[in-house]
C-alpha positions in Angstrom: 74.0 35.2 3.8 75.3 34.9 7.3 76.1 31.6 8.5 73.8 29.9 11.4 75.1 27.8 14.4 73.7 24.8 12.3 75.8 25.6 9.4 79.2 26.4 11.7 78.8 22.9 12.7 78.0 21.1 9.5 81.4 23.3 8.4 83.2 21.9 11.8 82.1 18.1 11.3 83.6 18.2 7.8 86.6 19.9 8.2 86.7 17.5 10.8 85.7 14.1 9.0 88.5 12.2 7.9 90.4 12.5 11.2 87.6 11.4 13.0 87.3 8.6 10.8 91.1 7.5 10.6 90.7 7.6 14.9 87.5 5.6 15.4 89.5 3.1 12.4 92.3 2.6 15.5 89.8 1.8 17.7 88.0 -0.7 16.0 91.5 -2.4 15.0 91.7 -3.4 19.1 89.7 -6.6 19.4 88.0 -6.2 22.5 86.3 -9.3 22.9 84.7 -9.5 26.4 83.3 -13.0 25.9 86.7 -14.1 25.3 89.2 -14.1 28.5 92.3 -14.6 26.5 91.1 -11.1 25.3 91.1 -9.2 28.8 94.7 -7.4 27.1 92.7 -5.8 24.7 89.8 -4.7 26.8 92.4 -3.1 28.6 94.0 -1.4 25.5 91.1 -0.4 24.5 89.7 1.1 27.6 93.3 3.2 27.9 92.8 3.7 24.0 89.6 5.6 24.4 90.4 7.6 27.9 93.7 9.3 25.9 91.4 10.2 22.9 88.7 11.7 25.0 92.0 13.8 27.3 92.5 14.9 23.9 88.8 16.1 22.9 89.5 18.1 26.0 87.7 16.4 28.9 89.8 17.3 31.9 89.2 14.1 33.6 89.2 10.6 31.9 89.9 7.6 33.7 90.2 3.7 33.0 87.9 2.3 36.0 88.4 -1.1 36.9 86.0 -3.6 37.8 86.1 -7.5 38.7 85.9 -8.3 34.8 86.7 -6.0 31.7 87.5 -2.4 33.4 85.2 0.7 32.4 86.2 4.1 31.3 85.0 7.7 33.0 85.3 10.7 31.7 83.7 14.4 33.1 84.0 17.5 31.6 82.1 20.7 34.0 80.0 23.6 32.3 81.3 26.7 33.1 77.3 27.4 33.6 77.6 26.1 37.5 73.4 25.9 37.0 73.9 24.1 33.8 72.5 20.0 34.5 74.2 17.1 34.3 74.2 14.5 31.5 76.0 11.2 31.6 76.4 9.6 27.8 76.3 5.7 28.0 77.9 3.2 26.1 80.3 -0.4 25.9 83.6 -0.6 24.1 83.4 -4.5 24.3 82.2 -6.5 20.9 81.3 -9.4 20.1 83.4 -12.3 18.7 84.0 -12.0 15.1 86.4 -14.1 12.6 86.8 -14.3 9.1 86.1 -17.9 9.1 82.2 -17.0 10.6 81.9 -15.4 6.7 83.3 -12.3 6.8 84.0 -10.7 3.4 87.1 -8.9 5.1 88.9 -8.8 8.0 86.3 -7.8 11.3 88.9 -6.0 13.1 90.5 -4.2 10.2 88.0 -1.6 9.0 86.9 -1.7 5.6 85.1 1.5 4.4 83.0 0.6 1.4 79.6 2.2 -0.4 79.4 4.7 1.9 79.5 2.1 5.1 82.2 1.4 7.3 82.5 -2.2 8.1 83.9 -3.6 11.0 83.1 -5.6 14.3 81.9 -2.7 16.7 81.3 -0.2 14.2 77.2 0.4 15.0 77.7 -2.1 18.4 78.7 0.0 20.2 82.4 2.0 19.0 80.4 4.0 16.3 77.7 5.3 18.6 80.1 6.1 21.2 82.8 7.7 19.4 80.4 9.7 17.4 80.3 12.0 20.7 84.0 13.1 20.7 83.4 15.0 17.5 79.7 16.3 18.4 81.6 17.7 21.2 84.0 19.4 19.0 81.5 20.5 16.7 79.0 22.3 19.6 82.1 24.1 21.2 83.4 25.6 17.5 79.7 26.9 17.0 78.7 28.5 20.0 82.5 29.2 20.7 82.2 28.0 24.2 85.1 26.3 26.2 82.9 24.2 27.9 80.2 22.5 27.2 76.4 23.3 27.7 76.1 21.2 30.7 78.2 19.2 32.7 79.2 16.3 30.9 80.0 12.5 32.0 81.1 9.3 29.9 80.5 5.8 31.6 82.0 3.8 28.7 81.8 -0.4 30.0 83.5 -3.3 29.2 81.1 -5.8 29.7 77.9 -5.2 28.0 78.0 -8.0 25.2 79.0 -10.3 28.0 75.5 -9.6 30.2 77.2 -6.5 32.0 77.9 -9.2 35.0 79.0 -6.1 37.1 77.9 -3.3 36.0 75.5 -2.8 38.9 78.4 -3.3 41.2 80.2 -0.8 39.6 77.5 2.3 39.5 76.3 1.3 43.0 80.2 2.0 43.9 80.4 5.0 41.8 77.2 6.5 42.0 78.6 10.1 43.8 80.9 10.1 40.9 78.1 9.6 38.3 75.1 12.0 40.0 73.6 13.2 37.2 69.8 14.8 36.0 69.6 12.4 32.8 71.2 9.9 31.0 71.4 9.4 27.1 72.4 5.6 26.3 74.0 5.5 22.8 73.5 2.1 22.4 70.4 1.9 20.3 69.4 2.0 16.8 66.3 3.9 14.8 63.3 2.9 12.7 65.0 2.8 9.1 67.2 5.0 7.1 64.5 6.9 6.0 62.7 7.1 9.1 64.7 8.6 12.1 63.4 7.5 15.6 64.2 8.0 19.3 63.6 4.8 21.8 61.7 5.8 24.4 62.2 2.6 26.0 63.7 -1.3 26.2 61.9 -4.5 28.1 62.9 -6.1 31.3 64.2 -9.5 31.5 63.8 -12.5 33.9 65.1 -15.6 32.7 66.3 -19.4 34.2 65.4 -23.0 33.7 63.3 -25.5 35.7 64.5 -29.3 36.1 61.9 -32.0 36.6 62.9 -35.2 38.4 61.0 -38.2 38.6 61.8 -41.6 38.7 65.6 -42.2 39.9 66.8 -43.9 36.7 64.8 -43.9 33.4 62.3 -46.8 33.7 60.3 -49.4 31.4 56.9 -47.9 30.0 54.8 -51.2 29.7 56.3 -52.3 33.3 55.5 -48.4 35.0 54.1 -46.2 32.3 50.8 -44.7 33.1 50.9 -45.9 37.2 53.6 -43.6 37.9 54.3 -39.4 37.4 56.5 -39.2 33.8 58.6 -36.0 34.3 58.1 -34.9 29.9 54.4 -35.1 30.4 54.7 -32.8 33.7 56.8 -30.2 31.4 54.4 -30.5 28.8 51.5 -29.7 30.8 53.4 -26.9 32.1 54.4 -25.5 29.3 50.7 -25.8 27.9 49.3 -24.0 30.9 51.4 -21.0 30.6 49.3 -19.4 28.5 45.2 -19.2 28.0 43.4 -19.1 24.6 43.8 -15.4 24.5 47.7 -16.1 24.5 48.3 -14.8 27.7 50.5 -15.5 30.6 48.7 -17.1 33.1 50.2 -16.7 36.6 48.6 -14.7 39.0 49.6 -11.3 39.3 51.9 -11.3 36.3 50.3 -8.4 35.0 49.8 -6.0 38.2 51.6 -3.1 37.6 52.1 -3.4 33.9 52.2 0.2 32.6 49.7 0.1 29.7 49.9 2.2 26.6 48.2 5.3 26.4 45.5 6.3 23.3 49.0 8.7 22.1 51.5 6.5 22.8 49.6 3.7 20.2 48.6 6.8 17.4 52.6 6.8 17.7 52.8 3.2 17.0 51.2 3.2 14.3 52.4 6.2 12.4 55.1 4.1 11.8 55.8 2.6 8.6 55.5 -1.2 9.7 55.4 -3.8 6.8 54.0 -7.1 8.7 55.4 -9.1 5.5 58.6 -8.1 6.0 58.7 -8.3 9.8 57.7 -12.0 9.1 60.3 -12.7 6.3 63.1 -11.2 8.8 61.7 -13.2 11.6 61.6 -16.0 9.2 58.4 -16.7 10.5 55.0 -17.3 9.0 52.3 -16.5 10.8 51.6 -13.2 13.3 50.6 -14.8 16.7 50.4 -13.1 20.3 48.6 -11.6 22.9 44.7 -10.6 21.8 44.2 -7.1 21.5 47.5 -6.2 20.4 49.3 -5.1 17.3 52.6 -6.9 16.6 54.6 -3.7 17.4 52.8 -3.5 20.9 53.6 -7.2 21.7 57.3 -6.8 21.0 57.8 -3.4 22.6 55.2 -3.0 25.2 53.6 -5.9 26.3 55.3 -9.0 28.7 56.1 -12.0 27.5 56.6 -15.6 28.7 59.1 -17.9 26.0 59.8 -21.2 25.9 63.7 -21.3 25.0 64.3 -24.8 25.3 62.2 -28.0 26.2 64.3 -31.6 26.6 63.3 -34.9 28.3 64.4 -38.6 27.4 65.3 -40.5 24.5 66.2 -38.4 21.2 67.9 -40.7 19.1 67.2 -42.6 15.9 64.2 -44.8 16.7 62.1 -46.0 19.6 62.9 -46.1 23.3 60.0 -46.6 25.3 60.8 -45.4 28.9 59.2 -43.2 31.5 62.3 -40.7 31.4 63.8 -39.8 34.5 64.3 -35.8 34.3 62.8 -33.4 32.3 64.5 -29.6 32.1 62.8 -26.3 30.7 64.4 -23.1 29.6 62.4 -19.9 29.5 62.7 -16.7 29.9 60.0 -13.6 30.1 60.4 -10.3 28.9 58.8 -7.2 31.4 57.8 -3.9 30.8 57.1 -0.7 33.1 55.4 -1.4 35.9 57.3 -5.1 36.2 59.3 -6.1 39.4 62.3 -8.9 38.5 62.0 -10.0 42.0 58.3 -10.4 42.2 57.9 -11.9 38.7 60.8 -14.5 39.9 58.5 -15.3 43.2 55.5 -15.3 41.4 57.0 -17.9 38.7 58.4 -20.3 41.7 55.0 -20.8 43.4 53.3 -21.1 40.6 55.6 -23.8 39.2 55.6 -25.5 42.7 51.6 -25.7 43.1 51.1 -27.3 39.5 53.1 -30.2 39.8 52.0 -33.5 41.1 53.1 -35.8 44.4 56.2 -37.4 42.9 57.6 -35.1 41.0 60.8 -33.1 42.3 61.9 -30.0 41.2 64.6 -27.2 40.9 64.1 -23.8 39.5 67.2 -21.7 38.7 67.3 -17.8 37.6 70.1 -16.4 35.8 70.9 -13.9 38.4 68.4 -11.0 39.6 67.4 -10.2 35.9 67.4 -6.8 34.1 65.0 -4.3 34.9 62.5 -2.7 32.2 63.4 1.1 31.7 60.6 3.6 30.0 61.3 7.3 29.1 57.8 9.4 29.8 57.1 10.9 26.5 56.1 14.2 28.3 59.6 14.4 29.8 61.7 18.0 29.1 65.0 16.5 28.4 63.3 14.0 26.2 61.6 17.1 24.1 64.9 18.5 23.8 66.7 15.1 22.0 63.9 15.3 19.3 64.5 18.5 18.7 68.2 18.0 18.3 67.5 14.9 16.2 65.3 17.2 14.0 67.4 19.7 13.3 70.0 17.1 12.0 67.7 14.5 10.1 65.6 17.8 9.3 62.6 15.8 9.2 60.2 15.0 11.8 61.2 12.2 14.8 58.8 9.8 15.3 59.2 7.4 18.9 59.9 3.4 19.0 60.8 1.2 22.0 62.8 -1.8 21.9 61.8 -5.1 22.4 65.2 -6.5 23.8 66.6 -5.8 27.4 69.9 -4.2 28.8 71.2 -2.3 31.5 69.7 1.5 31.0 67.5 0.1 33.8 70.1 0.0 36.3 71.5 3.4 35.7 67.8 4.7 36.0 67.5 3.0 39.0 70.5 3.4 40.6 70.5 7.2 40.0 67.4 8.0 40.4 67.0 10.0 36.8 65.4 9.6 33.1 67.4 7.6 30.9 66.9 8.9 27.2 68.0 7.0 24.0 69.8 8.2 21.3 71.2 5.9 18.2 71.4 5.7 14.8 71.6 2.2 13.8 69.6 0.6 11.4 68.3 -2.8 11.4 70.7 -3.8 8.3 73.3 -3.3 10.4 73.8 -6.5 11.5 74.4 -6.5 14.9 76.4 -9.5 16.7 76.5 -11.0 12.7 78.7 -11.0 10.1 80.1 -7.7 8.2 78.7 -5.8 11.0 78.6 -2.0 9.2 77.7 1.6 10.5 76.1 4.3 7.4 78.6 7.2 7.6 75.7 9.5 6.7 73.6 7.8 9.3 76.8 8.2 12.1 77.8 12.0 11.4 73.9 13.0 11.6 73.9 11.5 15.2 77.3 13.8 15.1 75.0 16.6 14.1 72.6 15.4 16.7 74.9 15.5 19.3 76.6 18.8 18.9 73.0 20.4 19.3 71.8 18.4 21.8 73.9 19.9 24.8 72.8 23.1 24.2 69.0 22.0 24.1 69.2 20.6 27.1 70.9 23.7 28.6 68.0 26.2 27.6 65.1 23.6 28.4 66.9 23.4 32.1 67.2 26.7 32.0 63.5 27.3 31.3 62.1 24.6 33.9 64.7 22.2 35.6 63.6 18.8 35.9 65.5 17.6 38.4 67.3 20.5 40.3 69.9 20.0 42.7 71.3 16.9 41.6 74.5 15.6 39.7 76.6 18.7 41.3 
């Protein structure tokens, strides 16, 4: 029986195995820490670590980019096929901090390979992911015995994404010529479940800050002034209580205008998968269901917005009574957006409608946590999208079903910034353990998004070839 290109590159990724293991073991060893400045030496190393590797893979340009924190790593390798499109792969080399003493059953920055995991901190979030591509690469060249790839391809590899990507906009607003592409796949995502293989087709928005109350000057006697004068906890209360109505939704006007809503396909998706709300529960170590009327619990977490209450503090906590009218009161919240959502408007809406609710007496400051992150949402209908199932398929060999995610990050920027789909590719489970202790990747998992990758470039080739979706651009 001859062989198939799918077989020449299931022959090519294990020939190919234990070096790629031994190399992405290297990488992990360099404890890139962003949240840690005593750390910027290793960010460093391992942004210079990963360039040489990917000069090695065979990309003719790979460059360490530097930025006002952690520097970013570049990388662009051109098609031969001048008409081929451009693709930029996204990812972080930063982690998050890990030390034995957090519970660790070994080392977090020596790799431990164990049960057919490889345990490490970085290994799923985000190394794993990325590194996978170096050998997908390898593995599409040896079967279609190209020297170039399928399309053009660019790396944007940053430093800073555990840390709130504090300039990552900066950075692609800078070097947008250099990263004009037609799509963008973000390897920085996970999938249903081992046995259920998924592609996200897209992550929430995120506006977040605090507001301080101020009422009297000093905290003040509540037999002598309680009740005559405004108490700054009972203000917060009543503004906490009014944020939503009985139907658990947000209240301010115009919160929802624009909202994207899901379409009759997008829910049948939904709820083809296999969604155990016991579980959920026991994992959110929760006990009850409770949101928005009218939606599922996968809707509310994926595809609806949300307003949270993170934090809620006013007066005396300590053993005992105190009985004063406290002199400040200070909210935390933050609400998640989805398609449709504008961080700006939902930050102008949320002012005036925090400044009209409170009474004559009562002073106030509202601070956000910078501009916030913009909700990002792949159209299911999209070519390029079509083609990353199809790739995903012919690795998992089983069908791909379609989840979002209900946490934020920059993929939003990138899509905004240069003006193309951003598409999600990962292989993470939820057992993981992202940001926790003995953070692991599955190997079979990792070299099936290997498989998925070395396909991939070569799907997207022949469905740009067939209809291009975005002609003219990332050349």
């Amino acid at each position: 029986m001859s062989s198939t290109p799918d077989d020449a590159v299931q022959t090519y990724i294990r020939a190919h195995r234990t070096r790629f293991l031994t190399d992405l073991a290297a990488w992990l060893r360099i404890p890139s820490v962003s949240a840690d400045p005593d750390r910027a030496p290793d960010l460093l190393r391992s942004a210079e670590w990963l360039a040489a590797v990917l000069k090695r893979t065979g990309f003719p340009v790979a460059e360490v980019w530097p930025t006002k924190g952690a520097p970013a790593v570049f990388a662009e390798w051109r098609s031969e096929d001048e008409d081929a499109p451009t693709v930029l792969v996204y990812g972080h080399h930063d982690v998050q901090p890990a030390a034995p003493a957090d519970g660790w059953d070994t080392d977090p920055f020596e790799p431990a390979e164990r049960d057919g995991r490889l345990h490490a901190r970085g290994a799923a979030d985000d190394k794993g992911q990325v590194f996978l591509h170096t050998l997908g690469l390898g593995a599409h060249l040896a079967a279609t015995g190209r020297t170039t790839p399928a399309v053009h391809l660019k790396f944007l590899v940053e430093g800073e994404e555990e840390s709130g990507s504090p300039h990552f906009l900066e950075l692609i607003r800078e070097r947008a010529e250099r990263l004009a592409c037609d799509t963008v796949i973000v390897s920085d995502t996970g999938m249903w479940s081992e046995d259920t293989p998924t592609v996200c087709t897209g992550m929430r928005g995120l506006v977040d800050g605090e507001i301080v109350l101020y009422g009297p000057d000093q905290d003040i006697h509540s037999g002598s002034f309680g009740g005559a004068v405004p108490n700054p906890a009972t203000e917060a209360a009543r503004l906490v209580a009014a944020l939503h109505d009985d139907d658990r939704r947000v209240t301010i006007p115009g919160f929802y205008d624009g909202v994207v809503e899901l379409t009759g396909r997008e829910r049948e998706l939904l709820a083809e998968l296999p969604f155990d709300e016991a579980a959920w529960l026991r994992t959110a170590k929760s006990h009850a269901a409770l949101g928005e009327r009218g939606h599922s619990t996968l809707e509310r977490i994926w595809a609806r917005p949300t307003a949270e209450v993170n934090g809620l503090h006013s007066g005396y906590g300590g053993p005992g009574g105190k009985t004063i009218v406290p002199s400040t009161a200070t909210i935390k919240f933050s609400f998640r957006l989805v398609a449709g959502q504008d961080t700006a408007v939902i930050q102008r809406l949320v002012t005036g409608w925090v400044a009209e609710r409170l009474p004559a007496g009562i002073r106030h400051e509202i601070r956000f946590w910078g501009g916030g992150t913009r909700p990002c949402l792949t159209p299911l209908d999209h070519p390029a999208l079509r083609s990353l199932v199809r790739a995903m398929g012919r690795a998992f060999g089983q069908e791909i079903r379609f989840t979002r995610e209900g946490g934020s990050g920059p993929a939003a920027d990138l899509q905004d910034v240069l003006g193309v789909p951003v598409l999600f590719l990962g292989i993470s489970v939820p057992s993981d353990g992202w940001h926790s202790v003995n953070e692991k990747v599955e190997l079979d998992l990792l070299f099936k998004g290997v498989e998925t990758t070395a396909h991939l470039w070569g799907e997207l080739a022949a469905d740009w070839r067939a209809a291009p979706w975005r002609a003219g651009s990332g050349r």
